[in-house]
N, C-alpha and C positions, 0 to 999 in steps of 0.2 A: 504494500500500500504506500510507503513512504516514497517506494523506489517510482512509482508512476506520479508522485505528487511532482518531485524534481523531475521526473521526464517533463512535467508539464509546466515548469518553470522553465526548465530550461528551452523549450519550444517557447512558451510566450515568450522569453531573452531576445532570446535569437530573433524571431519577429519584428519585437522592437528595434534590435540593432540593424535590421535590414532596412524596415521604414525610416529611419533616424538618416540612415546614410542615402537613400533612395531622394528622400528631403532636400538633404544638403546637397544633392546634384541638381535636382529640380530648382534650388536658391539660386546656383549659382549661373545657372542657364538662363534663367530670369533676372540679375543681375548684368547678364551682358546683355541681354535685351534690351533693356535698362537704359545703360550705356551707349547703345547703338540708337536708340532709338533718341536720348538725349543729344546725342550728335547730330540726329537729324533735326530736332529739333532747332539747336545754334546754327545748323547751315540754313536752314529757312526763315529762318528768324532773320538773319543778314542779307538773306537772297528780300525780303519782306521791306527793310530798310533802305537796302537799292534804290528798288521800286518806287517806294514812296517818295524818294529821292528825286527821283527823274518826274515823278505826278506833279510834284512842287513845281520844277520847273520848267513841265509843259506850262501850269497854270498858269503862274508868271508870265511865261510869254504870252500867252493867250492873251492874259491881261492888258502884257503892253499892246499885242495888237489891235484889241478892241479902245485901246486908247486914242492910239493913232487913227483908227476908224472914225471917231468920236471928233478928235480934233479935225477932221478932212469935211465931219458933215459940219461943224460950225464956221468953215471959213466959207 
């Protein structure tokens, strides 16, 4: 009787130390994910800055052009 109780110790053990380390693979795979995906993140975040870069100054020129439009109809 004792001898089946430690068999069944040491099965649940063993179990837990599988899941335990099965985990800590799973963490760390999701940790580069993570990471990769934070990368993607800061590259589009800058590619996003660009952009908005250049929207400013289409606008601006728009601007001026409809200025100079502006000034051509009051002369």
């Amino acid at each position: 009787m004792e001898l089946e109780r430690f068999a069944e110790l040491e099965r649940r053990i063993r179990a837990i130390v599988e899941e335990h380390a099965t985990l800590k693979n799973r963490i760390r795979e999701l940790e580069s994910l993570l990471e990769e995906n934070n990368a993607r993140l800061e590259e589009t975040n800058g590619v996003v800055q660009v952009l908005n870069g250049q929207k400013d100054a289409v606008r601006t020129r728009v601007d001026v052009l409809l200025d100079m439009l502006r000034d051509m109809e009051v002369s």
